[in-house]
N, C-alpha and C positions, 0 to 999 in steps of 0.2 A: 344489520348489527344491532342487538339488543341496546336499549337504555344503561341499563348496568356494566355493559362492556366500553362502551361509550363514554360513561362516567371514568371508570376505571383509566381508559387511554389518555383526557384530558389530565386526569388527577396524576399521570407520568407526564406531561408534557408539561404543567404546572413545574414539578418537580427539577425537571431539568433546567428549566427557567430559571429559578430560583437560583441553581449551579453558577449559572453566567455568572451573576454576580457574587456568588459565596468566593469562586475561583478569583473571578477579575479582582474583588475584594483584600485579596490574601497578601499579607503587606511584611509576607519573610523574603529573605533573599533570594535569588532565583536557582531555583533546582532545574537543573539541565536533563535530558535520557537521551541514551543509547541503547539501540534493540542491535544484538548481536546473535546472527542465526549459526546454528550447527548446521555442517554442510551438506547440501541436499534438504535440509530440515528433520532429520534422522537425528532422534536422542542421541544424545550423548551420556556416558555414565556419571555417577557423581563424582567419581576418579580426575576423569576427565576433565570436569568444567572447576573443579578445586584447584588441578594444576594451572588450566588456563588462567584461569584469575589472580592465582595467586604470582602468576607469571609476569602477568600484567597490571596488575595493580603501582599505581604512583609513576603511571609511564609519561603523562602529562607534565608540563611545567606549572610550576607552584599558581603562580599569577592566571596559567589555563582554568587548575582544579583546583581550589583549596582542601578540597576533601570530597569523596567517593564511597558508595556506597554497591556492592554488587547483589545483585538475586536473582537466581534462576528459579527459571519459570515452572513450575511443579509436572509439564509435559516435558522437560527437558528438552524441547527443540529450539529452545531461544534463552535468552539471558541478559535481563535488564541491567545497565549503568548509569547511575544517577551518579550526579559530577556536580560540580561546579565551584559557588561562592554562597551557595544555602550550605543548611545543617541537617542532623536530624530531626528538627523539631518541624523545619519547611516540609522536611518529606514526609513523617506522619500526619503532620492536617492534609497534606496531598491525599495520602491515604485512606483516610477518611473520607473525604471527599469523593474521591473516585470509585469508593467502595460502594458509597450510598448512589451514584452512578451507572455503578454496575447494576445493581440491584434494580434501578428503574429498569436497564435494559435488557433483565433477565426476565423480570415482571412480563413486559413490553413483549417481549417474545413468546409465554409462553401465554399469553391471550392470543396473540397470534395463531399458535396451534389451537387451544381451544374451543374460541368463539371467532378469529380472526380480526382484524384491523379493517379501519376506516377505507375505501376503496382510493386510492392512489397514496396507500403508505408502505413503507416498506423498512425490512429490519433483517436483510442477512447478512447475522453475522451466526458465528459458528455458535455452539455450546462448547463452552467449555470443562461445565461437568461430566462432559463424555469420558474424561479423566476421572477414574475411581478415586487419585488422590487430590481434587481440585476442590477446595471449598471456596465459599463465601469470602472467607479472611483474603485470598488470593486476587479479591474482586479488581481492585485496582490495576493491577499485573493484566489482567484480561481487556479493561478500559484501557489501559498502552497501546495495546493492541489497534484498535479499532482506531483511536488517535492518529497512529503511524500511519494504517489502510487511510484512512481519509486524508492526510496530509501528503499520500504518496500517489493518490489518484487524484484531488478533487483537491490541489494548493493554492491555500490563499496567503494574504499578506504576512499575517500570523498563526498562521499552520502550513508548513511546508518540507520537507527535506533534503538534508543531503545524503549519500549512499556511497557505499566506497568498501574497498578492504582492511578490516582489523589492523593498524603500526604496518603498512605496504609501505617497502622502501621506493623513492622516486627512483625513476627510471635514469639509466647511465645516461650522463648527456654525452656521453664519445658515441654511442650506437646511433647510425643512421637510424633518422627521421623521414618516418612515412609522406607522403607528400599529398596526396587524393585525398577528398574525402573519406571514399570506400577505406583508403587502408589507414587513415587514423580512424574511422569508427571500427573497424575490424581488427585492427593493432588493441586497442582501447580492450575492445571484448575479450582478444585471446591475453589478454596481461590480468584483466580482472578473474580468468576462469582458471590461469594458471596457478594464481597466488591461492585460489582456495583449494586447489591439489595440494597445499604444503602443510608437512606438520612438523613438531616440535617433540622431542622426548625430554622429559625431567622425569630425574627418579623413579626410568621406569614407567613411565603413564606419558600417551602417546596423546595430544590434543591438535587442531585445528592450529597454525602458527598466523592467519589473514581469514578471519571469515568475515562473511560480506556481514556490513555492518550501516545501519541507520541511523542517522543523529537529526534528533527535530533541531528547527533553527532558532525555536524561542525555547521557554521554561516551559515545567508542564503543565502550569496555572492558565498561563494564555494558550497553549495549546489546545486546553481543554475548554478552555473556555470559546476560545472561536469556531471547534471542531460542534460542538453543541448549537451554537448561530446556524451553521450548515445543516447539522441535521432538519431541524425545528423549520427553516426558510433558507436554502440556499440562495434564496435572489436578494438575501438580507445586504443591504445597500454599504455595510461596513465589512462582510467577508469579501472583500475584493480579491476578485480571483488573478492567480498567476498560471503560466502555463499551459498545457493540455491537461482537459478534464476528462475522465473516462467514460462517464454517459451522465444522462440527465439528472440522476439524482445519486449522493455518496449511498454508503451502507446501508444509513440509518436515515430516511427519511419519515417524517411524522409530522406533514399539516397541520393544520391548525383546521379544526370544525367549524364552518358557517354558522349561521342565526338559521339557516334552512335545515342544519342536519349534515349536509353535504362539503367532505372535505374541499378543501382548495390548493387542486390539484395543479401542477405543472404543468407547461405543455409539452406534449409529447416530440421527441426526436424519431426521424426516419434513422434506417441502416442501411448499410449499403445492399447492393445487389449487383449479383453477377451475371450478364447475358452472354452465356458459353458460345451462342451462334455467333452472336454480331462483334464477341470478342472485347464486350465493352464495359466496364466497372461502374456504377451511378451508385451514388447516394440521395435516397429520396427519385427525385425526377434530375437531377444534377449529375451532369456526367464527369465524371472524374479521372477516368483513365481510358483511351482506346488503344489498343493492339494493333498494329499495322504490319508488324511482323515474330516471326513466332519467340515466344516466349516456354517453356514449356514449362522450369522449376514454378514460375509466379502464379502461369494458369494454375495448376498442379492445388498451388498453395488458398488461391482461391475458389476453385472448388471446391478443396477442402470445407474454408466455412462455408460456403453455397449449401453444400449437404447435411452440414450441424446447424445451419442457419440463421447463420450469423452471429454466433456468440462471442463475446466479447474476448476466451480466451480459449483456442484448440490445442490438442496436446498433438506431434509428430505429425506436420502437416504436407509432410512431403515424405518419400517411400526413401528407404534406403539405398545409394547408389554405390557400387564397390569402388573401393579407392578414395571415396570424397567424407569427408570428416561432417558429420550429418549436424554438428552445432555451426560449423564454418558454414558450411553449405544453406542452411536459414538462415544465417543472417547475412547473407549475401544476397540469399533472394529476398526478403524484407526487404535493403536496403534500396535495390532495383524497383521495389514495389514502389516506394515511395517516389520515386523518379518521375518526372516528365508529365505530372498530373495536369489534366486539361481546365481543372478548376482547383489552384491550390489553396493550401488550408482549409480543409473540410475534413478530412481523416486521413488519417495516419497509422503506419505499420509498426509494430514493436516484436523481437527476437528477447527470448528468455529460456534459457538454454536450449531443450528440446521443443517450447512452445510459440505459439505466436499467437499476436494480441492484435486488435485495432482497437483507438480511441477516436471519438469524434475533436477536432479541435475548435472547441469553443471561443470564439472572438475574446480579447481582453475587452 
C-alpha cells in the first residue's frame, strides 16, 4: 500500500476519533431511533409509508416520547424513528455529525477499491449510492445503518438492541402456553412471522399493520459513539461486550498502523468444519457436536455450509419436503443443531426465515 493511501486511511481514522468525542460531547437531550423494515425488505411506496406513519404517529405515551420525528430512507425499504425527550436541534447536530461520518466511510471505502486498505482491515458495508436518488445529505440515514448492523451483531454495553414487531398486541393469556423449549422458541417465531403477514387499510392505501422493527437501547450520540470504539479497536477495554458476537471483527474494522508500517491486526478465529464420514461437527480442533445416530434435516443443513464454506450466512439450507412448512421445518432443525453439544458455548445456530446463520460465541 502506497504512502499516500496510507496517509489518507490514518487522516479517516483521525477523523473518526475525533467523532468519539464530538458525539460523547453532545450535551442536548437524548434522541432515541427506531429502524422499521418493509416486509421482506421490498420498497414500499410513498403511498404506503405516509399512511403508515401518519397512522402511527403519537402512539407512544407522553412521558415515553415527547416528540418524534419520522423519515424514510430514500431506498424505501426501511424507515427511520427518532423519538424521545430531545428536539429538533439534538437531531440536526446528530446529523451533522453522522454525515461527516458517513463521508469518512464513503472515503474509507472507495480507497478500498482503489488502492485498497491496510492488510487486516476491513469495511463491508454496502453503497448506498447504488440508489440513483441517494445523496450525501442522506449520509446520516445510511450511518443508522451500520450503527444498528454493529449493535445487532457485535453488542456492547452502549450499543446494543432490542427487535420486535411494530404496536404487536401481547399475546391472549386464556390460550394455552407452550411448555418445551422447542415450542416457546417456535411459538415465539410463528407469532413474530405472523404479525408481519398483517396489513392495514386507511383511505384506500394498504401498509404493513407489525413490521419487524429495531430500537437501539441508548440515544444515538452514544450509539455512535461506542459503535466507532468498535470499529477503530474492538478489544477497546470500555466497549464491553454482551451477548454473542458474530465473528471476529464488526463491519467496519480499521487498526491502527504500527511505527513499522504494519497494521495491528487481531487474532484470527477458526470456523467450524464438518467431517461427513465420522459424522462429527469441530470448530477449530474442538469438537463440538458427534452424531451417534441419524440425523438427516441437521446433516443436510451442515453440508450445506460445508459446500459454501462456512459462511457466516446461507440462504435455503435444506431442500423442500411436501407437506412440511420449509421456515417451521429450519427452525427446528437449527434448534436440534444447537442441542447436546460436546463442547458448549463455542458456536451457535441461528433461523431467519428462509436462512441460516452461525455465530462464534465469544466468552463475556
Amino acid at each position: 500500500m502506497k504512502s499516500a493511501a496510507i496517509s489518507q486511511y490514518e487522516e479517516a481514522r483521525k477523523g473518526l476519533e475525533s467523532l468519539i468525542t464530538q458525539f460523547g460531547d453532545a450535551t442536548y437531550r437524548p434522541v432515541n431511533h427506531q429502524l422499521i423494515d418493509s416486509p421482506s425488505w421490498k420498497p414500499l411506496t410513498d403511498r404506503a409509508w405516509r399512511a403508515f406513519i401518519k397512522a402511527n404517529t403519537g402512539k407512544l405515551l407522553k412521558e415515553k416520547a415527547e416528540w418524534e420525528e419520522w423519515i424514510v430512507h430514500p431506498d424505501q425499504t426501511v424507515c427511520s424513528r427518532f423519538h424521545g425527550h430531545g428536539d429538533k436541534l439534538g437531531l440536526a447536530h446528530f446529523q451533522r455529525l453522522a454525515n461527516t461520518g458517513y463521508l469518512l466511510l464513503h472515503q474509507l471505502r472507495s480507497l478500498a477499491e482503489s488502492q485498497g486498505l491496510p492488510k487486516g482491515s476491513r469495511i463491508d458495508i454496502a453503497d448506498p449510492q447504488a440508489h440513483g436518488n441517494w445523496d450525501s445529505s442522506y449520509g446520516y440515514l445510511y450511518w443508522l445503518r451500520i450503527v444498528h448492523e454493529t449493535g445487532a451483531f457485535f453488542p456492547t454495553l452502549f450499543n446494543f438492541l432490542h427487535t420486535g414487531n411494530w404496536m404487536a398486541p401481547t399475546p391472549d393469556p386464556e390460550v394455552a402456553r407452550p411448555t418445551t423449549p422447542l415450542d416457546l422458541e417456535m411459538a415465539a417465531a410463528d407469532r413474530r412471522e405472523s404479525f408481519l403477514e398483517k396489513t392495514r387499510t386507511v383511505g384506500g392505501v394498504t401498509f404493513p399493520a407489525h413490521p419487524f422493527v429495531e430500537t437501539l437501547q441508548h440515544d444515538v450520540f452514544r450509539s455512535s459513539a461506542e459503535s466507532i470504539k468498535l470499529w477503530l479497536n474492538p478489544q477497546r477495554a470500555d466497549s464491553f461486550q454482551m451477548g454473542y458476537w458474530d465473528d471476529n471483527t464488526p463491519p467496519v474494522y480499521l487498526p491502527s498502523i504500527s511505527t513499522e508500517g504494519a497494521p495491528v491486526v487481531m487474532e484470527k478465529r477458526s470456523r467450524p468444519r464438518w467431517d461427513n464420514d465420522a459424522k462429527t461437527l469441530y470448530y477449530g480442533d474442538v469438537i463440538i457436536k458427534k452424531y451417534k445416530q441419524p440425523a438427516a434435516a441437521q446433516v443436510e443443513c451442515l453440508q450445506a455450509f460445508h459446500i459454501e464454506r462456512w459462511r457466516k450466512r446461507i440462504h435455503m439450507p435444506l431442500a423442500p419436503v411436501q407437506n412440511q412448512e420449509p421456515k417451521r421445518r429450519l427452525r427446528l432443525t437449527v434448534y436440534e443443531l444447537n442441542q447436546n453439544h460436546v463442547t458448549p458455548d463455542v458456536i451457535r445456530f441461528i433461523a431467519r426465515g428462509l436462512d441460516a446463520l452461525w455465530i462464534h460465541v465469544k466468552p463475556n
